[in-house]
N, C-alpha and C positions, 0 to 999 in steps of 0.2 A: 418861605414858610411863615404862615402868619401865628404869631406867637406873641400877648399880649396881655402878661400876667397883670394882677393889681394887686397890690398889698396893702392890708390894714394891718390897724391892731384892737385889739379890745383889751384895756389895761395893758397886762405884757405879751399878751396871750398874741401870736403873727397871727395872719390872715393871708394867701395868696389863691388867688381865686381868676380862674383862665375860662376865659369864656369861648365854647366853639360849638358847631352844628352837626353834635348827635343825638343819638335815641337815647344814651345813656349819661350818669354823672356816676363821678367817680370823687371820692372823698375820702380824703389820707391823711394821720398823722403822723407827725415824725415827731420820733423823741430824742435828744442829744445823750442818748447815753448806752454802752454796750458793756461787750465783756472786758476792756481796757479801762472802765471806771470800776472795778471790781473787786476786792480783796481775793487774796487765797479763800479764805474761809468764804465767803460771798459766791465766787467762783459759779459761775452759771445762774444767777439769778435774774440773769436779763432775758436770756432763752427762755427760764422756766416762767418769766411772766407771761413774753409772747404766749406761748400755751394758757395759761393759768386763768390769763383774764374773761377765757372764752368760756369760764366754767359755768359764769354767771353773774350779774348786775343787779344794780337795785331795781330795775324796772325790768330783768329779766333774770329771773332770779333760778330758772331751771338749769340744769348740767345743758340741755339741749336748744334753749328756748332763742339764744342769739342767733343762730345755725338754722333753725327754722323760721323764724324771722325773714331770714336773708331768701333760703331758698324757695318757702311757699310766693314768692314773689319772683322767683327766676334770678334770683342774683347767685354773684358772686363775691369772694373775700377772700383776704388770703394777709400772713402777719411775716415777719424776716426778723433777725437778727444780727446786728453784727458787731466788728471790732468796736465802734465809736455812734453806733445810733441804732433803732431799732424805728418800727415801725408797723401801721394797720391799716389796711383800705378796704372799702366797700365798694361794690360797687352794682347799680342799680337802673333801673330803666328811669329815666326825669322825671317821671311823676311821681317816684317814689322819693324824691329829694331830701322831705323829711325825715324819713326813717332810717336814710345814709347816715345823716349826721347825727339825728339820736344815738345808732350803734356804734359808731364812732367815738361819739361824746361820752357814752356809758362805759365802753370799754378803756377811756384812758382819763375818768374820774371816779366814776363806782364800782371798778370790781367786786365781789365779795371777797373774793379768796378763799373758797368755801373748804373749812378744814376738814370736812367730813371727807373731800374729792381729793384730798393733799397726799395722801399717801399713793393712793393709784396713779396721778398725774405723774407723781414720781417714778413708779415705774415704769412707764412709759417714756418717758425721757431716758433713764437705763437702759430700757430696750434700745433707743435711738442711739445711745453712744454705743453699745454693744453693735449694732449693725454698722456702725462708721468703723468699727476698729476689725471689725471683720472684712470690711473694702479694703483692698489693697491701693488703691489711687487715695480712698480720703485718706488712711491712714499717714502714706507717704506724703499726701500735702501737710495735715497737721502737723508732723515730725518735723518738715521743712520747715515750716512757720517756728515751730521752738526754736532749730537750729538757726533760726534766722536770726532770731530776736531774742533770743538766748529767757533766761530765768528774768524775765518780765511779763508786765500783764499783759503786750501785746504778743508775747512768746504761749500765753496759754490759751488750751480749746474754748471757742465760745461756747460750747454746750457745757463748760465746768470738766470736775473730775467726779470719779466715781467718791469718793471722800466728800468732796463738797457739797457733792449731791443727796449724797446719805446722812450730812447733818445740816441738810437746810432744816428750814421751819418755817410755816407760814406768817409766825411773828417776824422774821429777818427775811422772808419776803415782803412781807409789810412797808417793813420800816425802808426797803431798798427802794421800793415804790413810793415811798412818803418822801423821801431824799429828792428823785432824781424828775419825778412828774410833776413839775413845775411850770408856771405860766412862759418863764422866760426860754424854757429846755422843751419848747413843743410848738410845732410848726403845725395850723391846720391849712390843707389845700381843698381847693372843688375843682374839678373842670368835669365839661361841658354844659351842657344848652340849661340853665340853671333860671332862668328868668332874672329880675333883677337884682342887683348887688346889695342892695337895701335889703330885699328880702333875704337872701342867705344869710347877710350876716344877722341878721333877726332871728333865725332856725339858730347859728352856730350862739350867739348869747343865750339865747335859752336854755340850749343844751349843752354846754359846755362855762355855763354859769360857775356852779363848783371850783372848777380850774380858774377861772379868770380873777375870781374872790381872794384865787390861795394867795400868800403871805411868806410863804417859805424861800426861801433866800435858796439861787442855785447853788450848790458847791464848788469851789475849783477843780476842774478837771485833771488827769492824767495830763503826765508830759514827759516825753518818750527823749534819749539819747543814746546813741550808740555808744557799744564799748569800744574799745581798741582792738582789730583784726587784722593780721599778716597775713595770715592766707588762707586756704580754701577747708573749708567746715565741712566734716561729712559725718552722715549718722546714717547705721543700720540697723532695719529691722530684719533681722532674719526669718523666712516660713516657705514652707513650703509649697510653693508656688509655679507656674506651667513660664510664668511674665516676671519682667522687674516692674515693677510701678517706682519711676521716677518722679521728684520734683526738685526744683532745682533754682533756689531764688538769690536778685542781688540787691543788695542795698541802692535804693532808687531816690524819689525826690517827694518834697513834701507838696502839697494841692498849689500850692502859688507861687512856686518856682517860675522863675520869668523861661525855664526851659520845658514847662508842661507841655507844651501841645508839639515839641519836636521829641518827646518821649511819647506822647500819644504815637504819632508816624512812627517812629524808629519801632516801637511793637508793631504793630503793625504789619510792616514789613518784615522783621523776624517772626513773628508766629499767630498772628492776626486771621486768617484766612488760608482762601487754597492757592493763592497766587505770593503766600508768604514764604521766607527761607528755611522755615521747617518743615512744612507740610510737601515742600518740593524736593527738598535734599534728603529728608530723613523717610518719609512715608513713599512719593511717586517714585524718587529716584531710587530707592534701595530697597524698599519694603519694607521698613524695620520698626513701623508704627502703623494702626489704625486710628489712634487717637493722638494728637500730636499738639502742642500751642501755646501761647507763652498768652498774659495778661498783666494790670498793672493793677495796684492796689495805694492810694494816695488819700495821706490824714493830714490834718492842719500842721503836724510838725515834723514826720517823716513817712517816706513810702518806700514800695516795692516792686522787682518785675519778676514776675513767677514764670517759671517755663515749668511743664505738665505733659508723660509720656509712658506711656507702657511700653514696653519694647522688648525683644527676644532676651533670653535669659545668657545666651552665647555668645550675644552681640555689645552687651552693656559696656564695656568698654570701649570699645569702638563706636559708640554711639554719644556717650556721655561727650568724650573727646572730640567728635566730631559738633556733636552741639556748642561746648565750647570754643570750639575753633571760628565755628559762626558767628557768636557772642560778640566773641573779643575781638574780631576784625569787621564787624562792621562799621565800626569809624574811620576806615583808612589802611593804608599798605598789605591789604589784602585782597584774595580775588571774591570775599565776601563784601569790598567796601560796598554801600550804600551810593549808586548809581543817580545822577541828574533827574534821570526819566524814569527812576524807580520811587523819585521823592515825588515827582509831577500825578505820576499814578495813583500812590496812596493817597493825596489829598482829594482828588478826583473818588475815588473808593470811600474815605471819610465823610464826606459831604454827601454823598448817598444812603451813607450808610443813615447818617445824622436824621436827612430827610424821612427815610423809614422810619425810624424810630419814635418819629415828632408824631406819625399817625397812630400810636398807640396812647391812651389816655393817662396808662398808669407811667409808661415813662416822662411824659411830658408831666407829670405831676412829679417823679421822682427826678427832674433834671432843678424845676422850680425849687423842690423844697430843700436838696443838698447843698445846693448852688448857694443860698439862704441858711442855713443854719450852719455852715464851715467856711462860707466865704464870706457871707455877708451883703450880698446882692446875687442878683437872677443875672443869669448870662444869654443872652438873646441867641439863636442860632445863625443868626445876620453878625452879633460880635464875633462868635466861633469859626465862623466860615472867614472872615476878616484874618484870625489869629493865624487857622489854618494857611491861609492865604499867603500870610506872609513868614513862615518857618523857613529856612533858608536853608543849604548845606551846608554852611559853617555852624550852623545852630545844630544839628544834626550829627557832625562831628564832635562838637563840644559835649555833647548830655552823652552821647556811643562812648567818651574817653573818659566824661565824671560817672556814669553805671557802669559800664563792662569792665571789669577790671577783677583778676582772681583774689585779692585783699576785700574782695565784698563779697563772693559767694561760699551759698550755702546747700550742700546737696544730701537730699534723702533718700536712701531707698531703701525697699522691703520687696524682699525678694529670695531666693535658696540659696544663699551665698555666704561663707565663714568670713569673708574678710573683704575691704572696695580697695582695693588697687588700679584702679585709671592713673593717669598720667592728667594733671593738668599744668 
């Protein structure tokens, strides 16, 4: 895979810019900051910016005018949120290069924050939490993430609470935007067919002038410790409901653990795919899911591995258990252990998977600029495929027996049930 990022900077301000042969450029900012740098009171400020900034700029200064920008031109755009960064991309046919990075540039230096549009915007974000708490799968993730991470900021919903959200204000949205949109806290990318380097970064000083001037000093970030846990956490929502919606998370490893990429495989093969041990034991072999899968979630100083499942209202005990039985034996002296030729597979599976992924513009831009802004360098697919390469069964062993363990998890569910009685 040919992958060939470059990195400037202009003052503090990054630059990483991938050069490759399509009809389209794509242009992304990433900002270091989520709902984990966030107070209680604050609580959702970083979601409601994603939203906010679209409202209007100084050079587009209508509720509508960035949105039509984009589409009288055939593009597309889209913004994300999360624990520890947040982010905006455009993305446009290459002739339009300049106007990628203008709206780019305008949305993560001149917002308005137009107070007249503050109160609606608000509702609309209430409406959003109102439909999350009405799912029964989001609801039962977010629960799990509390119970996971208990009364901290990485335990609270990125979208805030209804309390925080009702006494935001566009001044203390301001000021969270004045904090944390810093030259050194903001990563800009371009990839594809962009013409020369010299000239992008000419578009990106122009337009992104403001930001590279700023002066403001980033803040110290969030820094996350576990408390003391004996054994297994459980929280129930009770409703009335046809499903349980499970989630079910352990205490995992932070982005630069020398056992990263033998916890990438180990998911993987528990709940990765259709050839993983959930999808095969719990959904083909029994029936007792449609949707079934585990995932990993990893920040610069702790992480997580989440498993996620709907499943019969009749069966949740015997299913929870059974998923734990999985869990906990896939390190050894089970008939779940983790197999020679199950470890050969997955990497074979990973490395395709990787390759897929490299031909979408906006992932190759989001592998560049996380890679850079919590590691500190870009990781080549050629290094990855190397790391992969070399994970071992002992390595595989070792990360199955430091995550699986019932002293780290944490399980939620909402479902029609007075009381969770499993056995773990």
């Amino acid at each position: 895979m040919k992958f060939e990022p470059k990195i400037y900077k202009l003052g503090k301000l990054r630059i990483v810019l991938v050069k490759e042969q399509r009809e389209s450029v794509t242009v992304r900012a990433i900002i270091g900051t989520g709902s984990r740098e966030e107070s209680d009171i604050e609580a959702g400020s970083a979601h409601f910016l994603e939203h906010f900034v679209f409202k209007g700029t100084k050079e587009f200064p209508g509720v509508f005018d960035l949105k039509e920008a984009i589409e009288t031109v055939g593009g597309d755009f889209n913004a994300y949120t999360g624990q520890n960064e947040m982010g905006f991309w455009v993305k446009l046919d290459k002739n339009n290069l300049p106007l990628a990075i203008k709206i780019v540039g305008q949305i993560t230096t001149s917002p308005l924050l137009p107070s007249e549009h503050f109160d609606k915007e608000r509702e609309t974000i209430l409406e959003e939490l109102y439909m999350y708490e009405d799912m029964p799968n989001s609801k039962a993730a977010e629960t799990m993430v509390s119970t996971l991470y208990g009364n901290t900021n990485l335990g609270r919903p990125i979208i805030g609470t209804v309390e925080s959200l009702k006494g935001m204000t566009v001044t203390s949205l301001r000021a969270y935007f004045d904090k944390w949109f810093v030259p050194e806290n903001i990563i800009i990318g371009v990839v594809g067919d962009y013409g020369t380097e010299d000239q992008v970064l000419e578009y990106i000083k122009k337009e992104f002038e403001k930001l590279i001037n700023n002066e403001n000093v980033l803040p110290n970030k969030n820094v996350f410790s576990w408390d003391t846990q004996l054994e297994v956490r459980k929280t129930l929502i009770t409703r009335e409901l046809d499903q349980a919606a499970v989630y079910m998370g352990f205490r995992g490893l932070p982005i630069k653990h020398k056992l990263h990429y033998a916890l990438e495989l180990t998911n993987q093969i528990l709940g990765g795919g259709w050839m993983s041990r959930l999808l095969k034991e719990v959904r083909e072999n029994r029936g007792w899911a449609y949707s079934i899968g585990s995932g990993i979630d990893e920040y610069a100083d702790v992480g997580d591995l989440i498993i996620g499942a709907g499943l019969p209202k009749n069966k949740l005990n015997e299913a929870i258990e059974l998923i734990t039985e999985i869990s906990l034996g896939l390190g050894g002296n089970s008939k779940w252990e983790i197999t020679q030729k199950e470890l050969d597979i997955a990497k074979e599976t990973y490395k395709g998977r990787l390759a897929l992924a490299f031909d979408k513009p906006e992932t190759v831009l989001g592998v560049a600029l996380e890679d850079l802004m919590f590691e500190g360098d870009i990781k080549t697919p050629d290094y990855v495929i190397d790391k992969i390469n070399k994970v071992t069964m002992k390595d595989i062993k070792e990360v199955c027996n430091l995550v699986f363990k019932p002293s780290t998890l944490s399980i939620a569910v909402v479902g029609n049930y007075k009381n969770l009685d499993f056995k773990i």
